[in-house]
C-alpha positions in Angstrom: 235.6 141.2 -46.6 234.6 144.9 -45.3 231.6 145.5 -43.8 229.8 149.3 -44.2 229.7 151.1 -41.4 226.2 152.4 -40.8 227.5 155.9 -40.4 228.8 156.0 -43.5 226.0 154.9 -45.1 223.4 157.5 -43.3 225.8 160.5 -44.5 225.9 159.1 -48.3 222.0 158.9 -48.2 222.1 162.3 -46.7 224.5 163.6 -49.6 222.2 162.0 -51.9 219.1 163.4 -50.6 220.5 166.8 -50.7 221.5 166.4 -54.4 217.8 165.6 -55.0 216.7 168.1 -53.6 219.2 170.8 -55.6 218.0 169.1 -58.7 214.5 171.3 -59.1 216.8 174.5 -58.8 219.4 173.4 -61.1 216.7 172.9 -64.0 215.1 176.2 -63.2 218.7 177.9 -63.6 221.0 176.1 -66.0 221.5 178.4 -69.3 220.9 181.3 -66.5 223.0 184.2 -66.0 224.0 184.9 -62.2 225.6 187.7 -60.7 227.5 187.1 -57.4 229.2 190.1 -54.8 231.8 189.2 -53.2 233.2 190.8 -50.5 232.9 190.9 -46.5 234.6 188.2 -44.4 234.6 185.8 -47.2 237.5 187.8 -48.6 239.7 187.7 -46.1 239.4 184.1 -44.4 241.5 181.5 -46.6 238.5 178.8 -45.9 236.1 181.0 -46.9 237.9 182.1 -49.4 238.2 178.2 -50.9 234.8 177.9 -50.2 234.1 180.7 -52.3 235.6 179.7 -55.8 234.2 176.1 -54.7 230.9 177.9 -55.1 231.2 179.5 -58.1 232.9 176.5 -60.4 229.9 174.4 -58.8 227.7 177.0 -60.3 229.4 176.3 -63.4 229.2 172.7 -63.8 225.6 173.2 -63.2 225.2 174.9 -66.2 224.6 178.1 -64.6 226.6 181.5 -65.8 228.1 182.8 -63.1 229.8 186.3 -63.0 231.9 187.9 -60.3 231.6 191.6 -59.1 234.0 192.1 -56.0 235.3 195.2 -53.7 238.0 195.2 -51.7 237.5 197.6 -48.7 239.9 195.5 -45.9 242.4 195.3 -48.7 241.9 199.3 -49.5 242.3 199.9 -46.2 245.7 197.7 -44.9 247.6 198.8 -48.1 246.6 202.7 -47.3 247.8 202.4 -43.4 250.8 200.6 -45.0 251.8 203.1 -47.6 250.8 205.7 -45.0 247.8 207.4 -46.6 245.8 209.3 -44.3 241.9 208.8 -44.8 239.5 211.3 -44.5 236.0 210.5 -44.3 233.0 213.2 -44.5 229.6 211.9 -43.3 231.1 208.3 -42.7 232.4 208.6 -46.1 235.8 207.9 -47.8 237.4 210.7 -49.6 239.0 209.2 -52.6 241.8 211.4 -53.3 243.8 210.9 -56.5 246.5 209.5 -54.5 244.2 206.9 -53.0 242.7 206.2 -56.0 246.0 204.7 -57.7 245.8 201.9 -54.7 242.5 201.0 -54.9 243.3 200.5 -58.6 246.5 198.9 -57.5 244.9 196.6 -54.9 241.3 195.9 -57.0 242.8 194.8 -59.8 246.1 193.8 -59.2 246.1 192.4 -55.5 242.0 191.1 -54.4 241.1 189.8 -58.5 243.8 188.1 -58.8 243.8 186.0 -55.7 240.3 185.6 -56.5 241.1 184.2 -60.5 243.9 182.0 -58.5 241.2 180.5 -56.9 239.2 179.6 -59.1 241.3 178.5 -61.5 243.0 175.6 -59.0 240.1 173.9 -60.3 240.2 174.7 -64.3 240.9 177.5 -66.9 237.5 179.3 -65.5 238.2 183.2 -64.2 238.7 185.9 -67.0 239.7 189.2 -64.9 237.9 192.5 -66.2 238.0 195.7 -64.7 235.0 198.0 -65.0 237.7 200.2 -67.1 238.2 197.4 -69.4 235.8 198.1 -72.7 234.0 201.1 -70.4 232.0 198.3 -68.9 231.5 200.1 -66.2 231.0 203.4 -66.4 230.3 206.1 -64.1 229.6 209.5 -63.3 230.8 211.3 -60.0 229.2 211.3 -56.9 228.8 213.6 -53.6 227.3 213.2 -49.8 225.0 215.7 -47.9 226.3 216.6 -44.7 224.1 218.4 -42.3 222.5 219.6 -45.4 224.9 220.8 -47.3 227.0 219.0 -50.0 230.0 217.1 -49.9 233.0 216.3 -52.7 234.2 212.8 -51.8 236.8 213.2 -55.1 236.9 210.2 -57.0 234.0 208.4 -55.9 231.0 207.6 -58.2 227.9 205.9 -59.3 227.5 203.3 -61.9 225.4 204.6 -64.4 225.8 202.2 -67.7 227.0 198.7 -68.0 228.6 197.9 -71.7 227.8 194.2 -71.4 229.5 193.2 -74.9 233.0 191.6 -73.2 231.0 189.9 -70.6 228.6 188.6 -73.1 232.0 187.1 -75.3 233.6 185.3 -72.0 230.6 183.7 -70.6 229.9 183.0 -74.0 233.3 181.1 -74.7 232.2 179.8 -70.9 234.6 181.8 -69.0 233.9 183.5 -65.6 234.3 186.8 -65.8 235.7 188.4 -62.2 235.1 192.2 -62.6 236.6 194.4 -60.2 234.9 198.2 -59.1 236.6 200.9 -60.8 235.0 203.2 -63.5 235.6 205.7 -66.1 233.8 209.1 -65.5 231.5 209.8 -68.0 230.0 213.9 -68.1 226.4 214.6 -68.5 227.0 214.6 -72.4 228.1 210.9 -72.2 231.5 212.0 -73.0 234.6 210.4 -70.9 236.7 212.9 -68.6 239.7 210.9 -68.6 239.0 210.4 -64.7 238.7 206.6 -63.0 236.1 206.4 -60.1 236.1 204.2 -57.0 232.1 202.7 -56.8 229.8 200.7 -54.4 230.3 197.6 -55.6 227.4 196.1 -54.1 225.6 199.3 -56.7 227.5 198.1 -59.3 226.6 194.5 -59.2 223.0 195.4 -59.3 224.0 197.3 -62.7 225.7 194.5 -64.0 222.6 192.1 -63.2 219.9 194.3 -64.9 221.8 195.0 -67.5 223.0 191.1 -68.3 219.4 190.0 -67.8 220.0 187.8 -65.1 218.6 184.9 -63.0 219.7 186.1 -59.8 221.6 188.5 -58.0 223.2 187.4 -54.9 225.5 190.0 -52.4 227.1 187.6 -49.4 227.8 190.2 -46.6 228.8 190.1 -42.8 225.3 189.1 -41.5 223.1 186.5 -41.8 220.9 188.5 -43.7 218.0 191.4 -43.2 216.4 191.6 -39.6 213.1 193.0 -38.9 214.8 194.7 -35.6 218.3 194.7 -35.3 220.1 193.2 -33.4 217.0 190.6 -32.9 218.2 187.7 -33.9 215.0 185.9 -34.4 213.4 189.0 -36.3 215.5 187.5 -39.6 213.0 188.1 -42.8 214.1 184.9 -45.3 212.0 186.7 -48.1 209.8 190.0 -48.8 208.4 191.7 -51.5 210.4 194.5 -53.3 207.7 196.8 -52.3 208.2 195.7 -48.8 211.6 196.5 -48.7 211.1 200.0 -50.1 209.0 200.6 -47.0 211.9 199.2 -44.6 214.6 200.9 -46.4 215.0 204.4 -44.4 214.7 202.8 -41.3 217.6 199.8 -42.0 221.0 200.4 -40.5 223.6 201.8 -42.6 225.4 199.6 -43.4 222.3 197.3 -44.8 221.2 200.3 -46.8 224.0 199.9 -49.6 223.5 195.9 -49.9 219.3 196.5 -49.7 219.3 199.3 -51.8 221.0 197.1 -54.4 218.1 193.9 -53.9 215.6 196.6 -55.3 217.0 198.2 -57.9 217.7 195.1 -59.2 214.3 193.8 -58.6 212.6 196.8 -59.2 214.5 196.7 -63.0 213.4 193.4 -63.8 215.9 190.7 -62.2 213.5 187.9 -60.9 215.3 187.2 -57.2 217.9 189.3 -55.4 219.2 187.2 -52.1 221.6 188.9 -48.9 223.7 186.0 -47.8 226.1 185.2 -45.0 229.8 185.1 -46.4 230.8 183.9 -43.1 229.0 180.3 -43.2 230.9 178.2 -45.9 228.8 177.7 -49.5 226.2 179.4 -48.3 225.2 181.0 -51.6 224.9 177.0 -52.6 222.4 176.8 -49.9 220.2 179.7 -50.3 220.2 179.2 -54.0 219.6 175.7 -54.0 217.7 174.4 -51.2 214.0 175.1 -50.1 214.7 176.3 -47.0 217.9 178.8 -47.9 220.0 180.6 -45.3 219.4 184.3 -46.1 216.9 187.3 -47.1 215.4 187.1 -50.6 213.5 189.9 -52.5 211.4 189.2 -54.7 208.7 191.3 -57.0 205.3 192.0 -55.5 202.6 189.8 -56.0 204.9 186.7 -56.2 204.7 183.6 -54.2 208.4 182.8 -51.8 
């Protein structure tokens, strides 16, 4: 006869008491629509990468509705040194140049999605691939810089300005996961298409998406553990804040925040009940912000509401 080890038995009550405590969150959010960003370090680390579609057919079983929106900058990047594409960057800006553009097509869509859909799919027929050309679900118009006040072409980059959400609606519908990579269609000022495809902030685009799909939640996992008060003060980390909070941080974040913030509020501003910045370096950490008390990163949330 085997005797339990005590061990064991403080880690299964452990297990189970963090199960309980998900179970509040998971009745908020089943039927719920979430939008997830991934990008950062969790792209490029094979655990974290694991972790990652772990996270998001978790989400699934839940009852929850996840949907993907991912970049691919690393990626971009490697395959351009590789090929031998020179970069030029005004105002710490990439200048898409036609010739660029066709990789980050190339690598999007053909290279960073479908890893992702691998992934996800080791554990079931989940991941649907869509690019933001697919259907015009994403669709764009172009964007410049300013650059000691004057303007700046950065070629093919742009803005998302409307999300078609009709072929997202049909997968998550049929229960799919739809894993939609950043590229656009240009669209003019008369709404008309150019024929042009445009490289956009994915981080920009996600927000899109999540206003536009009505949904739950829209969490961005970045290289940080979230948004500090006074970078590089580590014990300045702000676990939640008002939208009109963060409007009055916003010029004064670092640059690389502003993209990722900037995101949070239009999305909260627009109507999308929680926006959250997580770590993509700390395995599931999306599970933990989302569902735990406590969470692990920065949450924005409309004024006048409780954390």
């Amino acid at each position: 006869m085997s005797e339990r080890n005590p061990t064991d038995t403080a880690l299964a009550q452990r297990k189970a008491e963090a199960l309980i405590e998900a179970l509040p969150w998971i009745q908020r959010f089943t039927g719920t629509t979430m939008v997830i960003k991934y990008g950062g370090n969790a792209m490029v680390n094979d655990d974290l990468r694991r972790a990652f579609a772990e996270d998001i057919v978790f989400l699934r079983h839940a009852g929850i509705k996840p949907v993907v929106v991912h970049g691919g900058g690393p990626q971009i990047n490697k395959m351009l040194q590789t090929l031998g594409i020179e970069s030029e960057f005004r105002g710490g800006l990439r200048v898409t140049t036609p010739e660029a553009m066709d990789v980050v097509r190339m690598v999007l869509t053909g290279q960073v999605q479908r890893d992702l859909i691998g992934l996800i799919n080791s554990h079931g027929p989940y991941a649907v691939g869509l690019s933001g050309e697919d259907g015009a679900t994403l669709q764009a118009v172009r964007t410049g810089t300013i650059v000691d006040g004057l303007p700046v072409d950065l070629g093919l980059v742009g803005e998302v300005t409307r999300v078609r959400t009709d072929q997202v609606d049909s997968l998550v519908a049929a229960g799919m996961i739809p894993v939609i990579s950043t590229v656009a269609p240009e669209f003019d000022e008369r709404g008309e298409p150019t024929g042009a495809v445009l490289n956009v902030n994915a981080d920009t685009a996600a927000a899109e998406l999540a206003v536009a799909l009505g949904a739950s939640k829209l969490v961005i996992l970045t290289d940080v553990e979230g948004l500090y008060a006074a970078w590089p003060d580590k014990s300045s980390l702000i676990t939640s804040l008002s939208n009109e909070e963060l409007r009055a941080l916003l010029p004064s974040l670092e640059s690389g925040m502003i993209p990722k913030m900037g995101a949070c509020l239009k999305a909260v501003d627009a109507g999308v009940p929680r926006a959250h910045i997580v770590d993509g370096r700390q395995p599931h950490s999306m599970l933990l912000e989302v569902f735990t008390t406590a969470g692990v990163g920065t949450q924005v949330r409309p004024e006048g509401e409780n954390q």
